[in-house]
LOTIVEX-673794 format. One line per 8 residues: number of its first residue (from 1); their letters; for each residue x, y, z of C-alpha. Coordinates in steps of 0.2 Angstrom, whole numbers, plus 5000, padded with zeros to 4 digits. Layout:
NUM> A> X Y Z  ... .
This chain:
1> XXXXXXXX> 5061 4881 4897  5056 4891 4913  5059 4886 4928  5054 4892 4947  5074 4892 4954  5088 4879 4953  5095 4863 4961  5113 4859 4961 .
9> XXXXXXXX> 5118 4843 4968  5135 4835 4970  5135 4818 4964  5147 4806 4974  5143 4802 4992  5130 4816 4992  5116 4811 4977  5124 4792 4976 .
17> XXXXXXXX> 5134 4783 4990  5151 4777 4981  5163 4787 4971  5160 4781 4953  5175 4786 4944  5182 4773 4953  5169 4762 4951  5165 4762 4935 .
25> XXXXXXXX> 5184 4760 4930  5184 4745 4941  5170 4737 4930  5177 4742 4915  5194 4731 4922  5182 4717 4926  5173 4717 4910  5188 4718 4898 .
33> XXXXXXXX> 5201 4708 4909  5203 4688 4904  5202 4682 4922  5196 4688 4938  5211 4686 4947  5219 4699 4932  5206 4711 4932  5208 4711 4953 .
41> XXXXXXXX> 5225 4713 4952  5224 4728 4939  5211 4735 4951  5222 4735 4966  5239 4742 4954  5225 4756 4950  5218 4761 4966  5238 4760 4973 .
49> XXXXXXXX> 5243 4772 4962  5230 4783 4965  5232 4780 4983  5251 4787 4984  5246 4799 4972  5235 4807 4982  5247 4807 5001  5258 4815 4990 .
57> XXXXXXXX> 5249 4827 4981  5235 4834 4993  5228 4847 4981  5212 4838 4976  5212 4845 4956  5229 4838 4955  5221 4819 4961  5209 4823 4950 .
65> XXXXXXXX> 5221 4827 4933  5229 4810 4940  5214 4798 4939  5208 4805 4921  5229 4798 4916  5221 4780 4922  5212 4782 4906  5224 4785 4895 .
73> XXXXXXXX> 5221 4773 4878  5205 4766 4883  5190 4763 4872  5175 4775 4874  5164 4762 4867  5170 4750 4881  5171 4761 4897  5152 4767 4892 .
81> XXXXXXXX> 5146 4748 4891  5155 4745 4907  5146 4761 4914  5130 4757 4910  5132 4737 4918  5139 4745 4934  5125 4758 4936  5111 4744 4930 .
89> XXXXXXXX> 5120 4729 4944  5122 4745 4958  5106 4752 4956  5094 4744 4969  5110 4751 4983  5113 4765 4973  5105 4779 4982  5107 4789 4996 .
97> XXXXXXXX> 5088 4793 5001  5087 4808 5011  5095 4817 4997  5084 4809 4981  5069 4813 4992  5073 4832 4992  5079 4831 4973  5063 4824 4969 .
105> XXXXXXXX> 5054 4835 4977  5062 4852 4968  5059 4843 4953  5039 4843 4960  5042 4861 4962  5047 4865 4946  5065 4868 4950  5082 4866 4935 .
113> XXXXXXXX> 5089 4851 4944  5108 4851 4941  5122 4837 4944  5139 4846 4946  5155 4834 4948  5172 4829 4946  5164 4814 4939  5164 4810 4921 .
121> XXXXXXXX> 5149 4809 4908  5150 4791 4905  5148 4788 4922  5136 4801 4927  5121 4803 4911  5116 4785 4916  5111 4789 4932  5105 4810 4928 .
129> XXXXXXXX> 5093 4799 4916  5088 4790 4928  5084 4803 4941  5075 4815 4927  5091 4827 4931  5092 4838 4915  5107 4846 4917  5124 4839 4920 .
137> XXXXXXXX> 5142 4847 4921  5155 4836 4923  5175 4833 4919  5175 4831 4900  5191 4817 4897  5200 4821 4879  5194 4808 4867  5205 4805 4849 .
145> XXXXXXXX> 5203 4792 4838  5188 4787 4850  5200 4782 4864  5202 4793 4881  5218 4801 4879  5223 4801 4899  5219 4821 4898  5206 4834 4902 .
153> XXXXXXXX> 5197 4846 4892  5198 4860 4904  5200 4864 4923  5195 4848 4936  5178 4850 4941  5184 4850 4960  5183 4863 4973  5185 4880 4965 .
161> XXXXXXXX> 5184 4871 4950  5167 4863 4952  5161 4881 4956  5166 4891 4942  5160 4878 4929  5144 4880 4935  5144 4897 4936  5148 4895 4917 .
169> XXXXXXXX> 5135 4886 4915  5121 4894 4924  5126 4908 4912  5126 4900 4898  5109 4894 4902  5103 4910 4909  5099 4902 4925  5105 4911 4940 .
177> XXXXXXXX> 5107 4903 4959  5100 4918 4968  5087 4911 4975  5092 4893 4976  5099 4877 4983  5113 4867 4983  5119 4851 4990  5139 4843 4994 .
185> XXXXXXXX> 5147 4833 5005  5166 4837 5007  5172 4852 5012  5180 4856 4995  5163 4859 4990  5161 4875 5001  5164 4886 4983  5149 4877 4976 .
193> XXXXXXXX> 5138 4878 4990  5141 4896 4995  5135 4900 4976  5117 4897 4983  5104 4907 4991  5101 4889 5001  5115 4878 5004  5115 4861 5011 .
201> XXXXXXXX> 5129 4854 5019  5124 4833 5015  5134 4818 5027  5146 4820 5040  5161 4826 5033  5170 4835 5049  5178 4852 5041  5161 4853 5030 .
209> XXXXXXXX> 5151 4852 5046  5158 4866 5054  5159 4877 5042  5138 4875 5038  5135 4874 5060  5144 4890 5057  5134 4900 5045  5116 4893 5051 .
217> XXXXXXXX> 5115 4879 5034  5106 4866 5034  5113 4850 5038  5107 4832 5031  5114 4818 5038  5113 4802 5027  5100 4788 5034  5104 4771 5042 .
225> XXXXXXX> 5096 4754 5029  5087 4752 5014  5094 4765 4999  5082 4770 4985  5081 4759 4972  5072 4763 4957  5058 4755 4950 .
């Protein structure tokens, strides 16, 4: 298929307004814990862990190898059932508007619109299906004997990371950024965005800002009220 350009979007708290590796994990506890109070206090255990973690270890691939371990022995089968109720009960609040409304417009414009995150498919395919996003490039957790092995196949999807996979993949594809746009949120997203011809930094994140005020990109800060929900 041809296409008139490309559009990368990161996923959490730029195209959607939570972070759903954690989310989704927490419904997975909730769906497959006997009681509420169990799956609450499982959830809290988790989060803690990847809490210290994380004031321990500040480089963000590292946090990321970390929460992929959380996974360790868990049904595939499970975690995608738990995806797919979390994105169904989320998805009237799921969206952050500013940001759908310029991904539907490339998408008018004939662009390859592209999801790039440290996010995992399970989590991610059910909302790049419901968006029409075709193309997805994501953390890939090891899987044997259907279970998640708490590993990754390949480098985090994070920073540097996030920007070299979709360098593979635009190659790959033979799609090419050169005249293009991009969209992040956090500042370790500055590889990804500078890969464009037309980045956009998306939020408020203060180190991101600058750096965009800096070099004349544009800036979207998210909308106040009512988030997209999709008919």
């Amino acid at each position: 298929m041809t296409y008139a350009y490309c559009a990368v979007f990161d996923l959490d708290e730029t195209l959607i307004r939570p972070k759903s590796m954690l989310s989704v994990l927490d419904a997975y506890h909730r769906a497959s814990t006997a009681s509420p109070a169990e799956a609450e206090r499982r959830i809290a255990m988790l989060r803690e862990r990847v809490a210290a973690f994380g004031a321990s270890h500040p480089d963000r691939r590292e946090q990321n190898r970390h929460f992929y371990r959380q996974l360790a022995g868990i049904e595939v089968a499970a975690m995608r059932a738990a995806a797919a109720r979390w994105f169904e009960a989320m998805r009237p609040t799921l969206y952050h508007d500013a940001v759908v409304d310029e991904l539907v417009l490339h998408q008018r414009n004939g662009a390859a619109t592209i999801v790039v995150t440290g996010s995992f498919r399970d989590a991610v395919e059910p909302i790049a299906a419901d968006l029409g996003i075709e193309h997805v490039v994501c953390a890939e957790p090891e899987i044997a004997d259907a279970r998640y092995t708490g590993e990754l196949l390949g480098a985090p999807t994070i920073g540097q990371g996030k920007a070299d996979a979709l360098g593979a993949y635009l190659f790959r594809r033979r799609l090419s950024l050169e005249v293009g746009y991009a969209y992040g949120d956090h500042d370790s997203d500055i590889p990804l965005l500078s890969l464009a011809t037309r980045p956009v930094a998306v939020g408020g994140h203060p180190a991101l800002i600058r750096h965009a005020a800096s070099r004349g990109w544009r800036i979207i800060h998210h909308r106040q009220g009512k988030q997209h929900g999709r008919p």
